[in-house]
N, C-alpha and C positions, 0 to 999 in steps of 0.2 A: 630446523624450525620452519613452520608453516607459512607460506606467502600471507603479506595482510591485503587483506580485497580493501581499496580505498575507497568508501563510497562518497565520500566526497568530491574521489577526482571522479569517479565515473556519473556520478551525479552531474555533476559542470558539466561535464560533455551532454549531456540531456536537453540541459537547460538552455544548455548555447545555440544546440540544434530548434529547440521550441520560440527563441527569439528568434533566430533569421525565419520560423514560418510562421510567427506570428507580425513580423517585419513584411513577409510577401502579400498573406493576407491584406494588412492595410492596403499595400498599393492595390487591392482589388476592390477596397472600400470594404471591409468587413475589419471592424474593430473588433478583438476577444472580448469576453468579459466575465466573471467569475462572482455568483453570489455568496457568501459565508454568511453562514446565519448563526450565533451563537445564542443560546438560550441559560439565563442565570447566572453566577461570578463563577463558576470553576475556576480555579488559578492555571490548569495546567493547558484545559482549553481556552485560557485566553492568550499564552502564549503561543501553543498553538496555532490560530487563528492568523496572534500579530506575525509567525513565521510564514505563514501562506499569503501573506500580505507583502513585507517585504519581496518575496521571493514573486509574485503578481509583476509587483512594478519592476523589478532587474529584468523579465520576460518582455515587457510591453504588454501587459495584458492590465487591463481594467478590472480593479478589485474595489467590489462592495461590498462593507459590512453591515451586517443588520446585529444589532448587538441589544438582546429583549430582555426583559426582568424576567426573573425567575418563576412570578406571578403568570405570566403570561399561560393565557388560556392554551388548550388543545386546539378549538375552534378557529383563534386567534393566529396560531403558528399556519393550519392548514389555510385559512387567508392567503397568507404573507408569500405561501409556496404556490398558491393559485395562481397571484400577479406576477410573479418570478417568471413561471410556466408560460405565459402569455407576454412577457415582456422581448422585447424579438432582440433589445441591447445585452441580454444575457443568455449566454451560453451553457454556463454552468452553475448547478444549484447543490452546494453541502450544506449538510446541516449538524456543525460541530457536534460530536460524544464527548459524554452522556447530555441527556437531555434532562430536566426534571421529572422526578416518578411519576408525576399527576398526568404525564403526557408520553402515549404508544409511542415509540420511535419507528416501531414495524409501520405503522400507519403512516406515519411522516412519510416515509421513505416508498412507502407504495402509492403515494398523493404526488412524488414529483415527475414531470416529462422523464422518460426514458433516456430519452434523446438527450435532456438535461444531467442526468444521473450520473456525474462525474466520477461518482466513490463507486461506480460499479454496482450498488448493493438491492437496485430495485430488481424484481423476482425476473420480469423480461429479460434482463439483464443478464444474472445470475443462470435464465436459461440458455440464453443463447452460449454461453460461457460452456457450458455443457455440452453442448452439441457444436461446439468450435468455431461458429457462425456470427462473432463477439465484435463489436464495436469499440467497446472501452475494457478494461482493465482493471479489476479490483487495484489498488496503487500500489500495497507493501507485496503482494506475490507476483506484480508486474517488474517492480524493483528489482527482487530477488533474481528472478529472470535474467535481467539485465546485469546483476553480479556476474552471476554465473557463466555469461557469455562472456563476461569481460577477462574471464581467466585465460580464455581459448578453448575448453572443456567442451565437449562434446554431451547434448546430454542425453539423445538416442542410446538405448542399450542399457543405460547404465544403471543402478539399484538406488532410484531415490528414497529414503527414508522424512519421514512428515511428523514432525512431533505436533500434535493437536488439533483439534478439528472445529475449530470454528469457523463463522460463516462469513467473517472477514478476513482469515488469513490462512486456516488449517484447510479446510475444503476446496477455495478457488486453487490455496498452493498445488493443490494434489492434481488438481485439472489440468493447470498450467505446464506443470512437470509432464503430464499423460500426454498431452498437444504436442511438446516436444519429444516428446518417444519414449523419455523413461520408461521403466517398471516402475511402479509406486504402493507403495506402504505409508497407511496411515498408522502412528500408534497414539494411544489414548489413556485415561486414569482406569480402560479395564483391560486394556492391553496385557497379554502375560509374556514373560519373557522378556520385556521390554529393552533390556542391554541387549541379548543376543541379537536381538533386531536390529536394533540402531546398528550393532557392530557391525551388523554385512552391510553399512550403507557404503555408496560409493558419494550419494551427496546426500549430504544431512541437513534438512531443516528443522529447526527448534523453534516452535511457537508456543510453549506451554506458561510460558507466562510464572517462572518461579526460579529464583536465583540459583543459579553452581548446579542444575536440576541436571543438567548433561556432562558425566565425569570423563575420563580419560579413559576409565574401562568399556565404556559405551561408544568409542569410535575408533574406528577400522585408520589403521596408518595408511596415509596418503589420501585419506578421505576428504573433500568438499565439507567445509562446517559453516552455515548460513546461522547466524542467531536471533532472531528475530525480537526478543526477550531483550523488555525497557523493566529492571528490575531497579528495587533499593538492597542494599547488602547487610548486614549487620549493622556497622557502624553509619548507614546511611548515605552511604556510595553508589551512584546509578552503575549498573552494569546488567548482564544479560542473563539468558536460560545457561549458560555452557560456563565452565569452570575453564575460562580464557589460558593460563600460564601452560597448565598442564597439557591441555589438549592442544595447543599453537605448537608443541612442540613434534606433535606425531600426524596433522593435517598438515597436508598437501597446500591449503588452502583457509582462511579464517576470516571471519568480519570481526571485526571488532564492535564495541559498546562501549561510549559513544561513537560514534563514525562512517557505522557499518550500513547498515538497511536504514534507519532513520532519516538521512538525506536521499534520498532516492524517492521514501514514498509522497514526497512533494515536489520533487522531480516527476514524477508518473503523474500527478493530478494535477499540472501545468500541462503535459501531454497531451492528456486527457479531454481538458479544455478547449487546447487548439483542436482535437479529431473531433470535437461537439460542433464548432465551428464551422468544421468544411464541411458536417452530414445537415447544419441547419442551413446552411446559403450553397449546395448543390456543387461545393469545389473538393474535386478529386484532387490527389497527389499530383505535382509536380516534379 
């Protein structure tokens, strides 16, 4: 049966390293600080939110929330992110998903400082990511990352396989893996062949976003299996893209749901915050 990756523990070790430097920073007089901006009642973004809150102050880092009615204009949010922008006590600027339909979130996100851009997702950003030349780190494929190495795995060489291609988890995954040496395979809903693929992976990521989606005939024994996938089940059971029992029993390696990548991607956007920090007040690594 397949090692379980604990993102949990590996998470805490993140988090513990991003308090001692948000710890040294103070002594240099630069307090962190992290904007959250939620827009409307989402229930799942306001949990959310209140997780990245907690997890703010166990860092030492200064968490604000701007918590806006649903009502709230387009005009109005692009305000809120101008004085963010300009405010020198704040380092970083999200702005919880989804937002309300009346309001671009592409625009949101192309209105904030770069420099601010914690979730990685502004286009500057997104380029430099590409051409390897990258400040910050989309959060959930920076995570994964960090799974990955926590195995002791090597990921040069090896045959990453990518289930999904979006522009928050499916595309930067693919980059991140290529930074690190993989080979990389994206596969998608026009992918053909899509088992045989998956099978020759030697690390699997599964972002497609759809329950039990990854069976047992889709991965290669002694394969890396990364699940990315916050699903509901049948009976209303959170769980992941990958059919956990069967497949735990022929990876080398598994994350689990819950436990798995989910603590990690606010582990990464506490990270995030402090490197926002030393590029806004001119301090390098220590």
């Amino acid at each position: 049966m397949g090692n379980v990756i604990d993102g949990k523990a590996v998470s805490a070790k993140v988090r513990k390293d991003v308090a001692k430097e948000v710890k040294m920073l103070g002594v240099k007089g630069v307090q962190v600080g992290l904007a959250v901006v939620i827009v409307g009642d989402d229930p799942a973004s306001k949990i959310y939110v209140n997780n990245k809150k907690k997890a703010c102050e166990a860092a030492g880092i200064i968490s604000r929330e701007y918590a806006l009615p649903a009502e709230t204009t387009e005009a109005e949010l692009l305000g809120l992110i101008q004085q963010l922008n300009a405010d020198r006590e704040v380092n970083g600027i999200l702005v919880q998903s989804p937002v309300p339909p009346h309001i671009d979130e592409g625009l949101i996100v192309e209105h904030i400082d770069p420099y601010k851009d914690v979730d990685a997702f502004h286009a500057v950003n997104v380029g430099k990511i590409v051409i390897g030349d990258y400040a910050f780190l989309p959060c959930t494929p920076a995570g994964v990352i960090e799974l990955i190495h926590s195995t002791g795995t090597e990921i040069a060489g090896k045959h990453c396989v990518v289930i999904g291609r979006s522009n928050i988890v499916g595309k930067p995954m693919a980059m991140l893996l290529l930074h690190n040496n993989g080979t990389v395979t994206i596969c998608h809903s026009k992918t053909q062949n899509i088992k045989e693929v998956c099978r020759s992976a030697d690390i699997l990521v599964s972002a497609v976003g759809r329950a039990n989606f990854v069976t047992v005939d889709m991965v290669k024994e002694g394969a890396i299996v990364i699940d990315v996938g916050m699903n509901r089940d049948e009976s209303g059971k959170l769980c992941g893209d990958v059919d956990y029992g069967p497949v735990s029993e022929i990876a080398s390696f598994i994350t689990p749901v819950p436990g798995g990548v989910g603590p990690m991607t606010i582990a990464m956007l506490l990270k995030n915050t402090v490197t926002a920090a030393r590029i806004q007040n001119n301090i390098t690594g220590d």
